[in-house]
LUMMINU-462176 format. One record per residue (C-alpha): chain; y, x, z. Coordinates in steps of 0.1 Angstrom, whole numbers, padded with zeros to 4 digits. Example, Ala and Ser with C-alpha at 12.3 -4.5 7.8 and 13.67 -1.06 7.14 Angstrom:
BEGIN
<site><mol>A</mol><c2>-0045</c2><c1>0123</c1><c3>0078</c3></site>
<site><mol>A</mol><c2>-0011</c2><c1>0137</c1><c3>0071</c3></site>
***
This chain:
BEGIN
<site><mol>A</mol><c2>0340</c2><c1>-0103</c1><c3>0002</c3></site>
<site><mol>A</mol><c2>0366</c2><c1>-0128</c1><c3>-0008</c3></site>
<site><mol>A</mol><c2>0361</c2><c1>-0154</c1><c3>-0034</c3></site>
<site><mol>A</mol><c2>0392</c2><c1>-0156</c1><c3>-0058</c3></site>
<site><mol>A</mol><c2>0378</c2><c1>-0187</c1><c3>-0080</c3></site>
<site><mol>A</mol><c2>0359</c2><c1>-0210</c1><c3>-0081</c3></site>
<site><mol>A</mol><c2>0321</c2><c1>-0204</c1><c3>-0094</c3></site>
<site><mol>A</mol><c2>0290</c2><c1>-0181</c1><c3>-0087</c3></site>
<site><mol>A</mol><c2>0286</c2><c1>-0146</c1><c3>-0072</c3></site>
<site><mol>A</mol><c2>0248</c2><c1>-0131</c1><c3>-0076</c3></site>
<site><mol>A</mol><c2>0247</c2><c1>-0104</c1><c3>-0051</c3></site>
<site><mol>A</mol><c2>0221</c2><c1>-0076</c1><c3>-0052</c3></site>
<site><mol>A</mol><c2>0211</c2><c1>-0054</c1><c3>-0021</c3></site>
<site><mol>A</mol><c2>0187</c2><c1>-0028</c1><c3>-0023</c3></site>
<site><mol>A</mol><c2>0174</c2><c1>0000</c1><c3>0006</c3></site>
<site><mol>A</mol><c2>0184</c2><c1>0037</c1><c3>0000</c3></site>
<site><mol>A</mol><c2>0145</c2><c1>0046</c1><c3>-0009</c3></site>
<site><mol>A</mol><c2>0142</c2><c1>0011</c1><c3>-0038</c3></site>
<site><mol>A</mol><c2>0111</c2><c1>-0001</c1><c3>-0024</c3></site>
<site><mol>A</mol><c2>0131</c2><c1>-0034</c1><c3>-0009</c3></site>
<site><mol>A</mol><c2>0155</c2><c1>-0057</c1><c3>-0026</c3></site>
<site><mol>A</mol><c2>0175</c2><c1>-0089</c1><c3>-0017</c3></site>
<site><mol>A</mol><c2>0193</c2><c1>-0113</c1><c3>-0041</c3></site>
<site><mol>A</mol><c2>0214</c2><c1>-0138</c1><c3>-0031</c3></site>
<site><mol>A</mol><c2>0232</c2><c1>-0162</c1><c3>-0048</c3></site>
<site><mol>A</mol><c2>0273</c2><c1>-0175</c1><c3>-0034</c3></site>
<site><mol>A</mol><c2>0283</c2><c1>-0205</c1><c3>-0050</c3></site>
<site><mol>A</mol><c2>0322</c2><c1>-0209</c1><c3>-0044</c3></site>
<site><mol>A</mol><c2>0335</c2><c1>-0247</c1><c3>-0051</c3></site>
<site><mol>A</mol><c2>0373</c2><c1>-0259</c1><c3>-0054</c3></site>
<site><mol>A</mol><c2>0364</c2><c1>-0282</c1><c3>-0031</c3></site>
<site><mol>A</mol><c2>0361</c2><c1>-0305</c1><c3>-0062</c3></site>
<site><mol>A</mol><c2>0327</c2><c1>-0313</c1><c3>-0076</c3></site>
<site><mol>A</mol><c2>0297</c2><c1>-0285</c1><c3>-0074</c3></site>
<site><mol>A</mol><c2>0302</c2><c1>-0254</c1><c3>-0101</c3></site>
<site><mol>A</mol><c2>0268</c2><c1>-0255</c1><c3>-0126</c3></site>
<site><mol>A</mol><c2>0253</c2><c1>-0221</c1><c3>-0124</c3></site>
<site><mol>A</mol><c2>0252</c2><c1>-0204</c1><c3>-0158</c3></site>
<site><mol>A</mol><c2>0215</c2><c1>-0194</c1><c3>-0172</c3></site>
<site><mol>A</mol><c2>0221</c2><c1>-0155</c1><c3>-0163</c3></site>
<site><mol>A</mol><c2>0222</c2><c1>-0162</c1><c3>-0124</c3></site>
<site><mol>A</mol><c2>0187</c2><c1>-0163</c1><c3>-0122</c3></site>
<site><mol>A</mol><c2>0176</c2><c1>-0152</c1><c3>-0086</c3></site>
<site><mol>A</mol><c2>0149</c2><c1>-0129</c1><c3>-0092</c3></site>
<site><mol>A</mol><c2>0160</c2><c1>-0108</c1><c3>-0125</c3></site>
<site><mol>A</mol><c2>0139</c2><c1>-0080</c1><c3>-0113</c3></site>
<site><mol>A</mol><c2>0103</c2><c1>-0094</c1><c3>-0098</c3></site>
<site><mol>A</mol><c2>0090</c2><c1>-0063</c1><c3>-0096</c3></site>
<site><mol>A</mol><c2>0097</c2><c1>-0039</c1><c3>-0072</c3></site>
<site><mol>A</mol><c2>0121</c2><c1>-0009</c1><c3>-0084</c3></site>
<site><mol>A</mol><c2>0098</c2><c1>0020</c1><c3>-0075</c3></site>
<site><mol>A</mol><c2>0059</c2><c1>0026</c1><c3>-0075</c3></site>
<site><mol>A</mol><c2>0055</c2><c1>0020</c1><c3>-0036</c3></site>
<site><mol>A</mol><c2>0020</c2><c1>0014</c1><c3>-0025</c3></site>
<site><mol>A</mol><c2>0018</c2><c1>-0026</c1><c3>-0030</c3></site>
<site><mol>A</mol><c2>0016</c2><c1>-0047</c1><c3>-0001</c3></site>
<site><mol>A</mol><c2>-0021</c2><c1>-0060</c1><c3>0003</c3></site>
<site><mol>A</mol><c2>-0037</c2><c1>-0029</c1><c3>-0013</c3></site>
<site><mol>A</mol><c2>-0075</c2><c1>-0026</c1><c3>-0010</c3></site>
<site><mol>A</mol><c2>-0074</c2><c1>0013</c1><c3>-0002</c3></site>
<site><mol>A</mol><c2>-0073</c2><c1>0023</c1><c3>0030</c3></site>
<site><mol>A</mol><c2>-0045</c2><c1>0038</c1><c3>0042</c3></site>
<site><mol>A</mol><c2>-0037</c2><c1>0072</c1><c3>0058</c3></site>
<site><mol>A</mol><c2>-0011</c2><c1>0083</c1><c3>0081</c3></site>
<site><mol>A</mol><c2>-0006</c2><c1>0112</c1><c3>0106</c3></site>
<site><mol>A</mol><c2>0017</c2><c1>0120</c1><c3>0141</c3></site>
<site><mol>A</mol><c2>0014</c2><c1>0144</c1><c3>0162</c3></site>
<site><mol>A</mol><c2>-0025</c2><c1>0155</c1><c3>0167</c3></site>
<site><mol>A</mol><c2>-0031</c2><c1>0117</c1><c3>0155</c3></site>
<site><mol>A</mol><c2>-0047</c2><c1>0106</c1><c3>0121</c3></site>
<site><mol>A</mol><c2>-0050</c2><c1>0068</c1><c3>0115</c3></site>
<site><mol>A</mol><c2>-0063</c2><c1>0051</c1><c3>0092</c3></site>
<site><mol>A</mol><c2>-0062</c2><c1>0009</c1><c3>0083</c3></site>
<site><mol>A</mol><c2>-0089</c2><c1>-0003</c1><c3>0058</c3></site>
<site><mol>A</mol><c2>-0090</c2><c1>-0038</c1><c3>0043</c3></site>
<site><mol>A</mol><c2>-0126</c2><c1>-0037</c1><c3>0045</c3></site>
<site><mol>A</mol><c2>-0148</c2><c1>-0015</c1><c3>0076</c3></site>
<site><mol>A</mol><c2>-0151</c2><c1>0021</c1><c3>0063</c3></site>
<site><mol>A</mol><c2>-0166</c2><c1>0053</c1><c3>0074</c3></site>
<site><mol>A</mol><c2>-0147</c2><c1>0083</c1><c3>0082</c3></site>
<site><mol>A</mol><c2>-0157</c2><c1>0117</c1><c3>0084</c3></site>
<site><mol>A</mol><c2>-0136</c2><c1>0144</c1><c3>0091</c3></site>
<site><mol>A</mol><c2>-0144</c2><c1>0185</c1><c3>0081</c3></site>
<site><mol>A</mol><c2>-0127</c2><c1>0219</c1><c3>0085</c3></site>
<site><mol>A</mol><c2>-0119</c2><c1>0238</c1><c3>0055</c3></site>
<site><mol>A</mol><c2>-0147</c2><c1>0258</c1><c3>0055</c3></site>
<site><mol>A</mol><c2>-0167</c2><c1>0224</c1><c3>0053</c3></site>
<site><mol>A</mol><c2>-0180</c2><c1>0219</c1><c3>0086</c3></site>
<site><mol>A</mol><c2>-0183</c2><c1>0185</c1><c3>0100</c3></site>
<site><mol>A</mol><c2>-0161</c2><c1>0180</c1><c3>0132</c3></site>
<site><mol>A</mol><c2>-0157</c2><c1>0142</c1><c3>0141</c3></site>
<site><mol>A</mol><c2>-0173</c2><c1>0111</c1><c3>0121</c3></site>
<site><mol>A</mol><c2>-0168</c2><c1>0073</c1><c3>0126</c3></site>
<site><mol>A</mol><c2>-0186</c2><c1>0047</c1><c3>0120</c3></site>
<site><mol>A</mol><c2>-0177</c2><c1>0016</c1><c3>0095</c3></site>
<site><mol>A</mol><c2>-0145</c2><c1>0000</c1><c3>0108</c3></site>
<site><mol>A</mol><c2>-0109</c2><c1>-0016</c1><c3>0096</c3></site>
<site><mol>A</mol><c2>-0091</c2><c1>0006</c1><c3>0119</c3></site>
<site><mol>A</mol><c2>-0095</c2><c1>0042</c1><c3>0134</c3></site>
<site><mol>A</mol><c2>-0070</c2><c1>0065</c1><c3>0153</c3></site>
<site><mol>A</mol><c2>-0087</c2><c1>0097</c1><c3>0158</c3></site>
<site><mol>A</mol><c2>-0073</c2><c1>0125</c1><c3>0177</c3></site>
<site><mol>A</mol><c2>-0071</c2><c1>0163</c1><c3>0159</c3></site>
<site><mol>A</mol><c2>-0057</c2><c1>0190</c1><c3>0166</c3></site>
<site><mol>A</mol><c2>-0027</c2><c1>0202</c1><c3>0144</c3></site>
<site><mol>A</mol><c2>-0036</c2><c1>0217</c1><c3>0112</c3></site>
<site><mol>A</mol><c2>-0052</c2><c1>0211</c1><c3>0073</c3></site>
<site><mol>A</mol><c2>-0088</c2><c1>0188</c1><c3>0074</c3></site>
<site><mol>A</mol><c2>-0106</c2><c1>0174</c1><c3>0049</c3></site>
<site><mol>A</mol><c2>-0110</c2><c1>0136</c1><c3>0052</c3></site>
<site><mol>A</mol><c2>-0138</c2><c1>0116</c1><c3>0033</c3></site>
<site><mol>A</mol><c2>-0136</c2><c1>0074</c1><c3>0039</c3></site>
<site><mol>A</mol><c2>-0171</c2><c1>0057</c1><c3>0032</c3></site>
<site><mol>A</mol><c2>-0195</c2><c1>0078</c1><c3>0008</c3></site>
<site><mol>A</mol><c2>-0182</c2><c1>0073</c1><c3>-0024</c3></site>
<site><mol>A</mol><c2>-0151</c2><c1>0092</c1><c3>-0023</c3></site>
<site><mol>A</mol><c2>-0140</c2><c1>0128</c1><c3>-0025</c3></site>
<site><mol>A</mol><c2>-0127</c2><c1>0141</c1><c3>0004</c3></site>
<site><mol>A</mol><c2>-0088</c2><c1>0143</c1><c3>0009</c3></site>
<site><mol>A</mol><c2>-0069</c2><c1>0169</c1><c3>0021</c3></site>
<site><mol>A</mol><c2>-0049</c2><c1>0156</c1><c3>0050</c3></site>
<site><mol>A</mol><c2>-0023</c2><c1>0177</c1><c3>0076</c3></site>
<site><mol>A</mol><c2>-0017</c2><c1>0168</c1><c3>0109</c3></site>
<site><mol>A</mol><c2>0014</c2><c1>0182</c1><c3>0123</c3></site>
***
């Protein structure tokens, strides 16, 4: 970038998938006194995020899979328990904020806690 003039510059960066955004702000003086920014250089024009991305801090757990590997982090302990499709159980967990439980590749049923339905979950 090359500044031609005097003044301010808002430059906006966002990540290919618009769940993260920068903004930054260039002021470019004469070498005179300071520029005064103008009223539509605010900083943050956009405060919220650009996408619906699960929100940082989210009191759901949260369920990912690898390779014969399904974790799950939970703000709060939570019980897993894990079926095969014809509903038979095949590993269970007591309450915690973490699990990593080994599976074999294929399409389980997951249930956190006891108040929940069970979700359908492959691991590859």
């Amino acid at each position: 970038m090359t500044a031609v003039a005097a003044g301010f510059a808002r430059i906006t960066v966002r990540a290919l998938n618009g769940g993260f955004s920068a903004v930054y702000v260039v002021t470019v003086s004469d070498g005179g006194s300071e520029p005064e920014p103008g009223p539509d250089l605010d900083p943050d024009p956009d405060p919220e995020p650009p996408v619906g991305n699960e929100q940082i801090g989210s009191s759901e757990p949260h369920l990912s899979v690898s390779r014969g590997c399904l974790r799950i982090a939970s703000p709060a302990p939570v019980s897993v328990r894990v079926y095969d499709l014809s509903g038979r159980p095949y590993k269970a967990a007591g309450p915690a904020e973490s699990h990593l439980l080994s599976l074999p590749s294929g399409l389980w049923l997951v249930r956190l806690g006891d108040d929940k339905p069970a979700e359908k979950v492959v691991v590859p």
